[in-house]
C-alpha positions in Angstrom: 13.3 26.4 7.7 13.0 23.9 4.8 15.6 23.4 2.1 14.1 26.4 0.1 14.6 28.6 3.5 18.0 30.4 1.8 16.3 31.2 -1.2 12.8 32.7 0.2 15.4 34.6 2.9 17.6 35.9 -0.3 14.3 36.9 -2.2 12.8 38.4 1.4 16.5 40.2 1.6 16.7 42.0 -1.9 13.0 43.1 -1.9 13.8 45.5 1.4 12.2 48.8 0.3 14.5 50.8 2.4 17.7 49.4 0.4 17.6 51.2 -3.5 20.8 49.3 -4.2 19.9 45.5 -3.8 20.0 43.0 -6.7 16.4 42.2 -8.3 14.8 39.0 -6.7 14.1 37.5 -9.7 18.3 38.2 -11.0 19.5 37.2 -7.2 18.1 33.7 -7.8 19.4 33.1 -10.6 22.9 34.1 -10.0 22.4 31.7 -7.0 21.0 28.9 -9.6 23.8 29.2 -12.0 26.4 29.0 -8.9 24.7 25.7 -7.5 24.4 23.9 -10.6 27.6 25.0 -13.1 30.4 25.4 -10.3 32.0 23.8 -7.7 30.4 25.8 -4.7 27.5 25.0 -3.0 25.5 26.6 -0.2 24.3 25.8 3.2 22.4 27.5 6.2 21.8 26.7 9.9 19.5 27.7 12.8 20.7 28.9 16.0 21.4 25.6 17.1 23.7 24.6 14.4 21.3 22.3 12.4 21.0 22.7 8.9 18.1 24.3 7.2 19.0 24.6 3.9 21.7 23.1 2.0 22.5 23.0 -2.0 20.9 20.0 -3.7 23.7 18.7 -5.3 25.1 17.7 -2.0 21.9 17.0 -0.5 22.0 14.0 -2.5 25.3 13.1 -1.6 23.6 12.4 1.8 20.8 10.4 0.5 22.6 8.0 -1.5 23.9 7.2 1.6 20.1 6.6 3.4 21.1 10.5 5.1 18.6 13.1 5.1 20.9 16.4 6.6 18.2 18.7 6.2 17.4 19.4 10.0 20.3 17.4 11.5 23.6 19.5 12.7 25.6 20.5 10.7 28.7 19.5 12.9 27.1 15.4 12.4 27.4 16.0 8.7 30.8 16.6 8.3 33.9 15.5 9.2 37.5 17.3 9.7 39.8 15.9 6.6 42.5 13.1 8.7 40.2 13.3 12.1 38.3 10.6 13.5 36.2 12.5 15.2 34.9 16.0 14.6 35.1 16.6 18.2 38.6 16.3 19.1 40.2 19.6 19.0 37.5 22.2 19.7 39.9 25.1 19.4 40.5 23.6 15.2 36.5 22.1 14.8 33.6 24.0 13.1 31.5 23.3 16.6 34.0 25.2 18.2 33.1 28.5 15.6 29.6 27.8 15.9 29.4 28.1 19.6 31.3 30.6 19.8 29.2 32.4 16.9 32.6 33.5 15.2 33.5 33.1 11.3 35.8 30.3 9.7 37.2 29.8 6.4 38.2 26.8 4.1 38.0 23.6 7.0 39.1 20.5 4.6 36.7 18.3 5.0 34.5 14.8 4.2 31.2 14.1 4.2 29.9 11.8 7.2 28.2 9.7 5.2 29.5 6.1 4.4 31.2 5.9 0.7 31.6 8.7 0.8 35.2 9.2 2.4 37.0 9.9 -0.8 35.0 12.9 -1.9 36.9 16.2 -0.5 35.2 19.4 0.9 36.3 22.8 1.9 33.6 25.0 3.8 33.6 28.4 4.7 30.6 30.0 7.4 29.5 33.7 9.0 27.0 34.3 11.5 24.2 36.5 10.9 21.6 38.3 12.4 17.7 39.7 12.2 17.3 43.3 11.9 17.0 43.8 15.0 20.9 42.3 15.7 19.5 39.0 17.3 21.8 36.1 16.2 19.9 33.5 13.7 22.6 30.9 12.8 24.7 30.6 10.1 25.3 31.1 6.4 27.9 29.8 4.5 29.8 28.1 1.1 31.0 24.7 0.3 33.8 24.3 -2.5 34.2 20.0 -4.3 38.1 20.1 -4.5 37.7 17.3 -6.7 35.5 19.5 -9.6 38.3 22.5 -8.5 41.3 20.1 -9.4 39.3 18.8 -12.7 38.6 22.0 -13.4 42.5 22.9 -12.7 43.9 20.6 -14.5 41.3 21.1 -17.5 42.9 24.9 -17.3 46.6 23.3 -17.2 45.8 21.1 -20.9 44.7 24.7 -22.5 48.0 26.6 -21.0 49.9 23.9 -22.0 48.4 21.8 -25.2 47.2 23.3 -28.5 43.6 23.1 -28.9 43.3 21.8 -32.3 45.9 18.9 -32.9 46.4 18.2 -29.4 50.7 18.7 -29.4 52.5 20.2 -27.2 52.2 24.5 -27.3 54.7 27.2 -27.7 54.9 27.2 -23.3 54.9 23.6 -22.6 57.7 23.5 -25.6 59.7 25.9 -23.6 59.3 24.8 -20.6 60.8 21.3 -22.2 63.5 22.6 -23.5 64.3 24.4 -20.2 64.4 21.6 -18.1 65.8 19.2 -20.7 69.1 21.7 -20.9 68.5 22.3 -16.7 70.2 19.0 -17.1 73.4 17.4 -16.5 74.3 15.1 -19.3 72.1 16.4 -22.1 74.6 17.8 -24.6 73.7 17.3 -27.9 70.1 17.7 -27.5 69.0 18.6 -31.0 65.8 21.4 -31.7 64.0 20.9 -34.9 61.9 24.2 -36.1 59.7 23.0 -39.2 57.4 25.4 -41.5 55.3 24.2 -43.8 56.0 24.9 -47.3 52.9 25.9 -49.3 50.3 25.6 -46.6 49.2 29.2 -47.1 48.2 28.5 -50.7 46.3 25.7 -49.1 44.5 27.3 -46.6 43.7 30.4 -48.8 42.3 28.8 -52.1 40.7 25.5 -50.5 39.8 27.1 -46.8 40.5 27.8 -43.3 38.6 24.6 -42.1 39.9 22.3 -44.9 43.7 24.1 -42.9 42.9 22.9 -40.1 42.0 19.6 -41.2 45.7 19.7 -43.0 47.5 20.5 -39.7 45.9 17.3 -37.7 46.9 15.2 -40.1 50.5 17.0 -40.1 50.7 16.5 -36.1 49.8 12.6 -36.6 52.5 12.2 -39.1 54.8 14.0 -37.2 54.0 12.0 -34.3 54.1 8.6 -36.3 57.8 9.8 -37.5 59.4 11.0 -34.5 57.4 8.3 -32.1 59.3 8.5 -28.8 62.7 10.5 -29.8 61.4 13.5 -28.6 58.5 15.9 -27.9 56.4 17.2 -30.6 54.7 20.9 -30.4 52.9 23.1 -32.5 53.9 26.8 -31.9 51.3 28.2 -34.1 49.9 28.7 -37.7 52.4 26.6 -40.1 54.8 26.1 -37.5 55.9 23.0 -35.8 59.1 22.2 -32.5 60.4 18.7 -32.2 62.9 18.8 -29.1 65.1 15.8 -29.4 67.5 14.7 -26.4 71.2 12.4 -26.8 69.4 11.6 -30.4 73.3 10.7 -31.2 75.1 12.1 -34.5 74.2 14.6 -37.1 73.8 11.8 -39.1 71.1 10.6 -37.3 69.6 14.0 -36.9 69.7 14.8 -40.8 68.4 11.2 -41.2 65.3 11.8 -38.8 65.2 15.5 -40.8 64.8 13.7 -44.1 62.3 11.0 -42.7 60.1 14.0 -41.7 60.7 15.9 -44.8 59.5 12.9 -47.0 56.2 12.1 -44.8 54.6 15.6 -44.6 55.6 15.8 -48.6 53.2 12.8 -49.3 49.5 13.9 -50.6 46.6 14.4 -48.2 43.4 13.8 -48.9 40.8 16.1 -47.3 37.1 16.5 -48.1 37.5 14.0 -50.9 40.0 16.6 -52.4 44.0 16.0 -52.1 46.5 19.0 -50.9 50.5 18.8 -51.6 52.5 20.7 -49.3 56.2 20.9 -48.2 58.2 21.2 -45.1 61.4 23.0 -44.6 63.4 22.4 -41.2 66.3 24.3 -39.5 68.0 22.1 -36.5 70.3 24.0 -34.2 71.9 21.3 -31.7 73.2 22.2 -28.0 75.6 23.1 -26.7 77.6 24.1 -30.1 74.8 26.3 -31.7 73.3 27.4 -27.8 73.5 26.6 -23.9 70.2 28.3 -23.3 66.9 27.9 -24.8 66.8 31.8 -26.4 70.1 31.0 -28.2 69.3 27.6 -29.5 65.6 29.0 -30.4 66.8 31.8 -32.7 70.1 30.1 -33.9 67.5 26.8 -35.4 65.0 30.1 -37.0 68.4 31.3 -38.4 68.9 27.3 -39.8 65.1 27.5 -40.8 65.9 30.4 -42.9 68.7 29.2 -44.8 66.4 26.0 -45.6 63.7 28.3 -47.0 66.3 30.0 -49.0 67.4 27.0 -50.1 64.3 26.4 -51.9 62.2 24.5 -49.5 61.7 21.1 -48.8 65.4 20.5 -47.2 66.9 21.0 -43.4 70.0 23.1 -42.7 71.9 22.8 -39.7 73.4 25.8 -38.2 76.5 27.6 -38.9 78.2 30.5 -37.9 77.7 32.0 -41.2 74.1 32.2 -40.8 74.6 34.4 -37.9 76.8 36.4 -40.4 74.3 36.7 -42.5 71.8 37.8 -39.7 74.2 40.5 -39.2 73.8 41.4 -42.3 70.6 41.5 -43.0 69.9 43.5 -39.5 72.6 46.2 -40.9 70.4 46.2 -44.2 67.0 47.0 -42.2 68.5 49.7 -40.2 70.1 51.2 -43.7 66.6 50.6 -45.2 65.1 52.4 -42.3 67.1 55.8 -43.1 67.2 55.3 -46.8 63.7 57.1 -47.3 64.9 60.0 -45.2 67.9 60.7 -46.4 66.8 60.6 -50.3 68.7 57.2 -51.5 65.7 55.6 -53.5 65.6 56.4 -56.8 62.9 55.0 -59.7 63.9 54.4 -63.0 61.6 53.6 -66.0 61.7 50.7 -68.1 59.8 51.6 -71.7 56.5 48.6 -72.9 57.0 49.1 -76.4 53.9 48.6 -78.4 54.4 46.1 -81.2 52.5 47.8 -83.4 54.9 50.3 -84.8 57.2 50.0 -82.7 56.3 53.3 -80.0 56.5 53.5 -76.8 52.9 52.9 -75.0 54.0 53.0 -71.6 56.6 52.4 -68.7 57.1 50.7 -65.9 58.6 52.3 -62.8 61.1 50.0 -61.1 63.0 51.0 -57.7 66.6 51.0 -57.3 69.0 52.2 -53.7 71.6 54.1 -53.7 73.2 52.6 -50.6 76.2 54.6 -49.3 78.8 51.6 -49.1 77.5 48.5 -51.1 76.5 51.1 -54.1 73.5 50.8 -56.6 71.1 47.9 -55.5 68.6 46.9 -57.3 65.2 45.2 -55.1 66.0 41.2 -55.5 69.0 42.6 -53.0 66.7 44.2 -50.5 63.3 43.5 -50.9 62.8 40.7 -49.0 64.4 42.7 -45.6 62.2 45.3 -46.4 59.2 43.0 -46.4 60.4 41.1 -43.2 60.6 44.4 -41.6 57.2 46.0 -43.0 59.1 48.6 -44.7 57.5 47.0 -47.8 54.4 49.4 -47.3 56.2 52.9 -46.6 58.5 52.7 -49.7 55.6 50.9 -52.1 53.4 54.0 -51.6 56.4 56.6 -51.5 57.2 54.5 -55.4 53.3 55.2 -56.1 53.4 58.8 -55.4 57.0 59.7 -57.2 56.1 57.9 -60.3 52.8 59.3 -60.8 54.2 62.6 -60.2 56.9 62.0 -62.9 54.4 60.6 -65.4 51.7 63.4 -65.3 54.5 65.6 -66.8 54.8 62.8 -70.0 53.0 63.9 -73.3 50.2 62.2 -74.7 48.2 58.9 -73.4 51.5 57.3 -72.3 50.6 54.9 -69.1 52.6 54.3 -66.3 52.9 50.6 -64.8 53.5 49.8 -60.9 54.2 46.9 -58.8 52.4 46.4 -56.1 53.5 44.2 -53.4 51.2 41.7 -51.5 51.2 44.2 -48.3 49.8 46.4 -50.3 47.4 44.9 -51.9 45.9 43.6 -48.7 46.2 47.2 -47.4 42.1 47.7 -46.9 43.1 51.5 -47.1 45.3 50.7 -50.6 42.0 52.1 -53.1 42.1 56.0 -51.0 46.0 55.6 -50.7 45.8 55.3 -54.6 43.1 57.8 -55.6 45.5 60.4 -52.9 48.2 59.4 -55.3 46.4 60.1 -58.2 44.8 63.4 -57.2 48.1 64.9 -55.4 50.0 64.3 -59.4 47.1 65.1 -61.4 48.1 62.1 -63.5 44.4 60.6 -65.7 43.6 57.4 -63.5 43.5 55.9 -67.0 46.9 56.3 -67.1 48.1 54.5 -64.2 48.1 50.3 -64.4 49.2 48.3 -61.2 51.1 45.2 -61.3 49.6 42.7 -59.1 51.2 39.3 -58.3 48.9 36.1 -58.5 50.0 35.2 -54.6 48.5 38.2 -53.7 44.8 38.1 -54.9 45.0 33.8 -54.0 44.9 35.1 -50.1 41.8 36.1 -49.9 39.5 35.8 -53.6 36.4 37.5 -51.9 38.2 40.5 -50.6 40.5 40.8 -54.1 37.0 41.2 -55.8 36.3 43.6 -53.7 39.5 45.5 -53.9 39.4 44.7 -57.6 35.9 46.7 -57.9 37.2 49.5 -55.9 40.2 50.2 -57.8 38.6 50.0 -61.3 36.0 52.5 -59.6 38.5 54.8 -59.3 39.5 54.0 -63.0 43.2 52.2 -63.1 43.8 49.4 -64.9 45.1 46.4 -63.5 47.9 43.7 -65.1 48.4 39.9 -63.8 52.2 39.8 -63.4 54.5 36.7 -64.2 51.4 34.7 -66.2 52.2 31.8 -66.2 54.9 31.3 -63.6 52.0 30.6 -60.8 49.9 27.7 -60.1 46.3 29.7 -60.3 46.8 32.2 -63.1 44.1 30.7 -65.1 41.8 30.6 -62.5 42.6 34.2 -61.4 41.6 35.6 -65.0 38.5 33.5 -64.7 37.2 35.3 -61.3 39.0 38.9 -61.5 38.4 41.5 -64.4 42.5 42.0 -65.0 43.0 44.7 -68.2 46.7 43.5 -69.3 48.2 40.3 -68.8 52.4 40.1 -68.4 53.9 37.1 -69.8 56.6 35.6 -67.3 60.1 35.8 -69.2 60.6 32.2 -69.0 57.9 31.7 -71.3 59.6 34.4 -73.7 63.1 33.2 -73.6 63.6 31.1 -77.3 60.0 31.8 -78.6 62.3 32.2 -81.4 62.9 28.7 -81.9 61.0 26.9 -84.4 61.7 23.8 -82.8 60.6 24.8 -79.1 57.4 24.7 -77.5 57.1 28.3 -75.6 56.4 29.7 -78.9 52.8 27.7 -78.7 52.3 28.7 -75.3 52.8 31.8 -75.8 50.9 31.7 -78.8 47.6 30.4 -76.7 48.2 32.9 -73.9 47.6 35.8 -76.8 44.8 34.0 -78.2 43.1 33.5 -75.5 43.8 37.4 -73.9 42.2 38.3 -77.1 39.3 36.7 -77.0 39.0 38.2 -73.3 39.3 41.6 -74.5 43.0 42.1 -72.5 46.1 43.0 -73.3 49.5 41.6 -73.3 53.0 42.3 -72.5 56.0 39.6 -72.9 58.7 40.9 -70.4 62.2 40.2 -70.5 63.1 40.5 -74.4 66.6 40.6 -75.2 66.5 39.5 -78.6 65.4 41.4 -82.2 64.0 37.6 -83.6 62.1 37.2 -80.2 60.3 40.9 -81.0 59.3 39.6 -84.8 58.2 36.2 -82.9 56.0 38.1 -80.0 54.6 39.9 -82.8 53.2 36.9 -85.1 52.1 35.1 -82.1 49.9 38.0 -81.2 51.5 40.1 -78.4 50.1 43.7 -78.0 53.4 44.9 -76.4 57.1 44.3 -75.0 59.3 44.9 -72.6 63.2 44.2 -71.9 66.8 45.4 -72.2 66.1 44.5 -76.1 65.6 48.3 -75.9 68.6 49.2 -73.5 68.9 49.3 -70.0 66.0 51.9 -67.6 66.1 55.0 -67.8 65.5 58.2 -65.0 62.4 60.2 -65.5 63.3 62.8 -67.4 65.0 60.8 -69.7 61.6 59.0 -70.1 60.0 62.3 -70.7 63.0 63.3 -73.7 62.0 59.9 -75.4 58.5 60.7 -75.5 59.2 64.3 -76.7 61.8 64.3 -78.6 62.1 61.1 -80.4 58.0 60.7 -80.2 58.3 57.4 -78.5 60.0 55.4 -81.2 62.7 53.3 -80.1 65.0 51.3 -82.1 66.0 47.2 -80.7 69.8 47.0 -79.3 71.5 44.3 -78.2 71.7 40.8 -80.3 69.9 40.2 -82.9 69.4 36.4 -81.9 69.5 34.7 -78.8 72.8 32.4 -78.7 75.1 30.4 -77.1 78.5 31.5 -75.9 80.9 32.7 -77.9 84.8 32.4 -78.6 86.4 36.0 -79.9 89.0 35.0 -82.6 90.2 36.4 -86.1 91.2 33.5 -88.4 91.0 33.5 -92.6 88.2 30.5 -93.8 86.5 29.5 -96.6 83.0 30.0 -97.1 80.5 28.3 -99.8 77.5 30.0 -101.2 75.9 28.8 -103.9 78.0 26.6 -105.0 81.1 29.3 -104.8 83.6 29.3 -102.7 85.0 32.6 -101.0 87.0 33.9 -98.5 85.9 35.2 -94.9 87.3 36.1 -91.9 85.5 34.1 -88.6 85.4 36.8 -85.5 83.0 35.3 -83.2 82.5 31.4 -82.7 80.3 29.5 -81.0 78.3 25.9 -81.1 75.5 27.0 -82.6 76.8 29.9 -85.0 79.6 32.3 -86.3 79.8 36.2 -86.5 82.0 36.5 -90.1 83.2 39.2 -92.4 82.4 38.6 -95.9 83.1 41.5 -98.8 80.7 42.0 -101.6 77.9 40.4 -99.7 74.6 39.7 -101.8 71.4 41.2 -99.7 69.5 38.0 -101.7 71.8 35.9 -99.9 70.1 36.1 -96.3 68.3 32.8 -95.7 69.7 30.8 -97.9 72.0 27.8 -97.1 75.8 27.5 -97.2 78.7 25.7 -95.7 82.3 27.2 -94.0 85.2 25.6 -93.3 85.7 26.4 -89.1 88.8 24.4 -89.0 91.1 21.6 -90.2 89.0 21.2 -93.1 85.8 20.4 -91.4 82.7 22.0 -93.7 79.9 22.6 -91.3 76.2 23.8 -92.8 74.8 26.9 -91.5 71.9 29.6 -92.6 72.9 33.0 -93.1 70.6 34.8 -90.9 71.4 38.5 -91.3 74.5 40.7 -93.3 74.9 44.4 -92.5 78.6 46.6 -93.0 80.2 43.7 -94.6 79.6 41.6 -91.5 77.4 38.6 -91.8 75.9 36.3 -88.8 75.6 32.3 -89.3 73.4 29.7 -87.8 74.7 26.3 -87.7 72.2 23.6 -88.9 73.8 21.1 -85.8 75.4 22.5 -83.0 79.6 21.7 -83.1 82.2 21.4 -80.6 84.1 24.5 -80.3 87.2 23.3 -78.3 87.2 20.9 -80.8 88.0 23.5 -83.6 89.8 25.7 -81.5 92.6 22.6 -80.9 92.2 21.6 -84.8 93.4 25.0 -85.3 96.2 25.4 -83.1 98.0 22.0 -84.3 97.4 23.6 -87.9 99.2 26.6 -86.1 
């Protein structure tokens, strides 16, 4: 038979009419084709006498390199028992012996015969088989190349053990480090670094996953560049990087190296002729004070890499026991969290958007607040970030959803309701049904209903915020930017995404009063420029009555803030609208200032040229609360000077008079201690 014997005998062998189950001829060869040429077996066939009538070409040429043609000669002359001189030696332990004695062997380590060759290393495997008729016809069997199966092996070891795209160390081989470096004797103080990348998401979501990727090589080269040979540098996954540091010394040494990597990921990178600014934060838990073991020295550095992230970023924290506390702590608050839906402890309240165009209410935003049993009335800075690292963000956002617009479909007139959606749910794909349920189940006008949407959550994904965008104002709710401003893509998310109301971060607001500040012309351009887009605006957090006459000549459709007293329940909500219509009168302080001392002393104060005496109640650098009889309404604006002690006349502008009361604002700020000791020694 020649060498394409095995494959005419396969093709005779699956063409048997009176076998319905065989392979197709034309599949059978080439499964046998892919085998040959893409894997490390080969085939091979004899005769009854042992000699070979077919074998794989691959190895066929192993033999003729070496001036051998084995097609024809025996099989037992072609190889060679792996650490035997001869093949014949042992015939209980040689293939001659199974071919003889017609029985089956499996896996002989073997060599070729074939000079050169002695390095390469076989394992073959053999059956005899038979005609139809049960007459023996020689032998059919497999050949496996070690050396492909150990390439092949270890090729499988680097992928179990190395992360495909920066080539570190992964989350197993990281562990199995750490195991064997504590295994140990002698290896206390071996430090674990855990490192997460501040700002990387923004990265990866508004320049791309590929431009990512591109970020976390040049990462992993940095970090290797910093570290060098300290320790072992891995990548667990996403953002996340493990440097395992043993007898690095000190913490001093350890913070050092901390800072050195803190500084070098900070740096820019430059990527597709673009440049990216990210962060690192880094928790460091040190054995065997903070662990013995590699789970406890693991979760006591994420409990470190926490507090560094809660720090503000871009520092490293060792660990402390009070960390730990605070897991506690924050474990206790999820399971409390867990039952606080159930057993009825959330409660909304409604903070009224005040329309600065006659001062009535246009709306109000529902904001959550827990009853907790023990700690009392929370309000969500205290809880929301457990309830987003335990997905209980979702459950209690709808369950805010579906309260409010129940309450609000009961409030008179066109009055909207406003609600903050977090970033879960606004990457919920089922978030446009969940809200039309809402809407339907409270019969509350979609018109009506406006959701608050953070800029981080529409920068994850741009194409799929469009799309959510669409959906939602298909349904017919409007939709508000919160925190303008505070981002670093607010601009460019009005520019892509059809937002209805834009809400002015509070930091912009505080002193738009001042004449002499700059947030006044910021705020001024934000107005402008909603105007031109056809949106509305709110400024949030006003406390102030000048900031309200501000916000109003700078162009600001609306207003929110304790300016108009502290949230309210819902059915106080609905008595405002009712009863009162919606207007609201300002509380609180009529100007923003600094603090003040309480006192009741006798002064002097000159207006117009006259002098009179007051009484100073309130003091303060900047200004003084004052009673002052017979007060002339024409007065208010107008310049005059008080003595606020020993003599010393300071300037000031009489800003407002009401009940014989009066309020003053200093032209230049004065030392209050100052006046307070002047007036003491005149005691």
């Amino acid at each position: 038979m020649t060498n394409g014997g095995l494959k005419a005998a396969l093709r005779s062998w699956v063409q048997r009419p009176d076998d319905g189950d065989r392979v197709p001829a034309d599949r059978a060869g080439r499964l046998l084709r892919e085998a040959e040429n893409h894997g490390p077996n080969w085939f091979w066939q004899t005769d009854r006498n042992g000699r070979l009538t077919y074998l794989s070409d691959k190895i066929v040429a192993v033999f003729v390199a070496a001036g051998i043609d084995p097609i024809g000669a025996p099989l037992i002359d072609m190889l060679r028992i792996a650490g035997s001189d001869s093949g014949l030696d042992d015939a209980e332990r040689t293939i001659a012996f199974h071919l003889s004695a017609r029985t089956a062997f499996t896996d002989y380590a073997v060599t070729p015969a074939a000079p050169g060759s002695s390095e390469r290393s076989w394992t073959v495997s053999g059956s005899p088989f038979t005609d139809p008729y049960g007459r023996f016809e020689g032998f059919v069997g497999t050949g496996t190349d070690m050396a492909a199966v150990r390439q092949s092996d270890a090729a499988i070891t680097r992928l179990a053990l190395f992360d495909s795209l920066t080539g570190l160390a992964n989350r197993q081989r990281m562990r199995m480090s750490l195991e064997q470096t504590l295994a140990q004797p002698g290896y206390d103080g071996t430090a674990l670094f855990l490192l997460d990348l501040d700002r990387f998401k923004a990265v990866n979501d508004t320049m791309g996953h590929p431009v990512g990727d591109a970020l976390l090589k040049q990462v992993a080269q940095r970090l290797l560049r910093v570290v060098a040979d300290a320790g072992l540098v891995g990548r667990l996954g996403g953002d996340e990087f493990q440097v395992i540091l043993p007898r690095i010394g000190n913490r001093a040494e350890m913070a050092s190296l901390a800072q050195a990597i803190i500084a070098s990921l900070s740096q820019p990178y430059f990527l597709n002729g673009t440049s990216a600014s990210i962060g690192c934060s880094i928790g460091i838990a040190v054995s065997p004070d903070h662990g013995a073991t590699p789970d406890v020295l693991v979760a006591n550095a994420d409990l470190a890499l926490y507090a560094a992230k809660d720090a503000g970023r871009g520092v490293a924290r060792f660990f402390n026991d009070a960390m730990l506390d605070g897991a506690r702590t924050r474990q206790q608050m999820e399971g409390d969290l867990r039952l606080a839906l159930s057993l009825d402890q959330l409660r909304i309240v409604y903070q009224p958007v005040v329309s600065l165009d006659g001062g009535r209410i246009s709306g109000f935003e529902a904001l959550l607040r827990w009853e907790h049993p023990t700690r009392g009335l929370l309000v969500p800075s205290e809880f929301l970030s457990v309830a987003e690292e335990s997905k209980l963000i979702e459950p209690i956002g709808e369950w805010v959803l579906r309260t409010a617009c129940h309450d609000a479909a009961a409030w008179p007139g066109d009055t909207r309701l406003s609600v903050n959606l977090a970033g879960a749910q606004f990457a919920n794909p089922a978030l446009p049904a969940i809200i039309a349920n809402a809407i339907a189940r409270s019969g509350l006008a979609p018109e009506r209903l406006e959701l608050d949407i953070e800029e981080a959550s529409v920068l994850r994904d741009m194409r799929a915020a469009i799309t959510v965008f669409a959906a939602l104002h298909g349904i017919g709710v409007r939709l508000a930017l919160n925190d303008f401003g505070a981002g670093q893509a607010s601009m460019a998310c009005l520019r892509r995404l059809p937002f209805d109301r834009i809400k002015i971060d509070a930091s912009f607001v505080r002193g738009v009063g001042d004449p002499e500040g700059r947030n006044a012309a910021v705020v001024r351009a934000i107005a402008t420029m909603a105007d031109m887009l056809g949106i509305d605006t709110t400024a949030k957090g006003i406390e102030y009555h000048d900031e309200l006459a501000a916000l109003r000549d700078l162009g600001c459709t609306d207003v929110q803030g304790f300016v108009y007293g502290a949230p309210v329940g819902g059915a106080e909500a609905a008595r405002r609208l009712i009863d009162e219509g919606g207007a609201l009168t300002p509380q609180g302080p009529k100007v923003e200032r600094a603090p003040r001392t309480r006192m009741l002393r006798s002064t002097t104060i000159e207006v117009d040229g006259v002098r009179r005496s007051a009484r100073i109640r309130d003091l303060s650098s900047t200004g003084a609360l004052i009673d002052l009889v017979d007060f002339d309404d024409g007065a208010i604006g107008s310049t005059v000077r008080i003595d606020t002690g020993g003599g010393h006349w300071t300037a000031a502008t009489l800003r407002w008079a009401e009940d014989s009361r009066a309020g003053l604002h200093f032209d230049h700020p004065i030392t209050v201690e100052r006046r307070m000791t002047i007036r003491r020694r005149e005691a």
